[in-house]
N, C-alpha and C positions, 0 to 999 in steps of 0.2 A: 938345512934345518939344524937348529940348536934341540940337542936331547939334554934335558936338566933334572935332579933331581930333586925331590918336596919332601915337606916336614911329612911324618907319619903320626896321622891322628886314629889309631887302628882302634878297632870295637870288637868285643866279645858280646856276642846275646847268645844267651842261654834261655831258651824255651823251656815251656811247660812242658814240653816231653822229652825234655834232658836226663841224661843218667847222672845225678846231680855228682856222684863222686868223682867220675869224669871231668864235668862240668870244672869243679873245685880243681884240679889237678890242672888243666889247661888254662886256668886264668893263675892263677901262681906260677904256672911256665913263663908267661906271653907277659906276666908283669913284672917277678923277680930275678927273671936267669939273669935280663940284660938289662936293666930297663934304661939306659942312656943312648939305648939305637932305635933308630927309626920305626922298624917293627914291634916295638911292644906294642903291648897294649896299652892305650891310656885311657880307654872308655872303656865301660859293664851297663850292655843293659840286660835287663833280667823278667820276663813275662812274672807278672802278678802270682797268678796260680800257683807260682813256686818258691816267692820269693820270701814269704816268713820262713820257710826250714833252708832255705840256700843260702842267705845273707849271713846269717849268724853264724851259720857255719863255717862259710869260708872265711870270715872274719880272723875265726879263732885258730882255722887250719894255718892261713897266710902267716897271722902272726909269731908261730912256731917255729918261722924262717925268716920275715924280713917283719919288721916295720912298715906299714903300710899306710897314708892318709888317704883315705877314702871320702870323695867329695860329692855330696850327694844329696840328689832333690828330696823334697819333704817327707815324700812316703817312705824313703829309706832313709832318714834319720830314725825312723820310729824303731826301727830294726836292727840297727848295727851302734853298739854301745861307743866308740870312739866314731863315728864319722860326724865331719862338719858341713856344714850347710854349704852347696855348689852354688857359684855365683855363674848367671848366662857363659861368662867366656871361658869356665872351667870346663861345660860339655865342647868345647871346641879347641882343646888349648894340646899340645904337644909337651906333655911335661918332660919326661925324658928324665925321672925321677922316681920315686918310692911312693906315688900320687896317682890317683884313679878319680875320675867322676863316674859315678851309677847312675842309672836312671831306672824306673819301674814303667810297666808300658802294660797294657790292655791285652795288646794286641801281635801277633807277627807282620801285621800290617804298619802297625804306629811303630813297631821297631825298623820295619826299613825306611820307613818316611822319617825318623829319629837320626839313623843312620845316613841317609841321602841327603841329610841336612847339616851334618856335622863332619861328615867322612871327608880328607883329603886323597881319596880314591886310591889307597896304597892298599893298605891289605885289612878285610874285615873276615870274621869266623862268626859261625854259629854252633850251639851244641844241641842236637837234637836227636831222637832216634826215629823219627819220624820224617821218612825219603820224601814225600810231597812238599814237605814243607823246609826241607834242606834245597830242594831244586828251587822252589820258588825264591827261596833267600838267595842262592846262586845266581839265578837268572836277575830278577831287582836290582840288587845292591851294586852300586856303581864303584866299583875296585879293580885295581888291577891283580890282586888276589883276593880267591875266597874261599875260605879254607871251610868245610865239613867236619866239627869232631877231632878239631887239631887248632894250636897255636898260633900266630900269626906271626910268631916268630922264625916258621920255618922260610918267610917271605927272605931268599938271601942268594945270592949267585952260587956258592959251593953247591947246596942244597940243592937248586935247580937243575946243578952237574955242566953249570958254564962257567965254573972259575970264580976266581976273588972278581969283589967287583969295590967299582970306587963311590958307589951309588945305589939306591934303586930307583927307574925312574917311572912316574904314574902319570903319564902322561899318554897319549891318543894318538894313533899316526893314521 
C-alpha cells in the first residue's frame, strides 16, 4: 500500500458556548504562526449566537499581528469591516496564506455537516466549554485530528513525540 499525504483544508468552529477569548487566541495560533503548512487553519465557522461580539473582535485582535483576508458568506460580511464576499471554492480551498473563509451556521449540527462537506479529513478543532457537545464534534467530524479547545496546528509528528516527519497523512487503513 501507498501511504500519501493531502492538502489540509482544517476548520476552526467556535460554538456558542465558547470562551470567546480563547476562541480568538486559537484561531490567530492555527492561522498566523504558520500559515503556509498544512495544518493551519483556512476555514472559521462560528455558531450565530455568538458571532456579532466574536467577529469583530477577532478581526481587530488578528489584525494587531498579521494581515488577514477574510472570505466570507453574506452574514459575515455584515460584521467584519474588511472581509470580502467568499466564492463556493473559497469554503473548500487550501490557501496556505494570510486568507480564511467564515461561515455562520445555525446550528453544531449544520457546523459538522459544513464541516464533513468541506473537510480534507486532516485536522479540524472546536472551541467550546461545553463536554457534550465537544464529544459529539469529536465523534462526527471526519478527521484524522480533532482537536478540543486547541489549534490545529499542533496536528505535527514532533508534537505527537514520533519525530520529524515528511508529511501528515489523512488517509484510512
Amino acid at each position: 500500500p501507498v501511504i500519501e499525504t493531502g492538502v489540509g483544508n482544517c476548520h476552526i468552529y467556535v460554538d456558542k458556548y465558547a470562551n470567546l477569548d480563547m476562541a480568538t487566541q486559537i484561531v490567530i495560533n492555527a492561522k498566523t504562526q504558520r500559515p503556509s503548512v498544512c495544518n493551519a487553519a483556512e476555514s472559521l465557522v462560528v455558531h450565530a449566537d455568538i458571532v456579532e461580539e466574536f467577529l469583530p473582535n477577532l478581526e481587530k485582535a488578528i489584525s494587531k499581528i498579521q494581515s488577514v483576508e477574510f472570505r466570507a458568506d453574506e452574514r459575515t460580511l455584515k460584521l467584519m469591516e474588511k472581509a470580502v464576499p467568499a466564492s463556493p471554492e473559497d469554503f473548500a480551498a487550501e490557501f496556505l496564506d494570510y486568507i480564511m473563509s467564515v461561515k455562520v451556521v445555525d446550528s453544531l449540527d449544520e457546523a459538522i455537516n459544513w464541516i464533513n462537506t468541506y473537510t480534507t479529513s486532516h485536522s479540524e478543532a472546536i472551541v467550546t466549554q461545553d463536554i457534550s457537545r465537544a464529544e459529539q464534534f469529536q465523534d462526527d467530524v471526519d478527521a484524522a485530528a480533532v482537536y478540543v479547545n486547541a489549534s490545529t496546528r499542533f496536528t505535527d509528528g514532533f508534537v505527537f513525540g514520533l519525530g520529524a516527519e515528511i508529511g501528515i497523512s489523512t488517509q484510512k487503513m
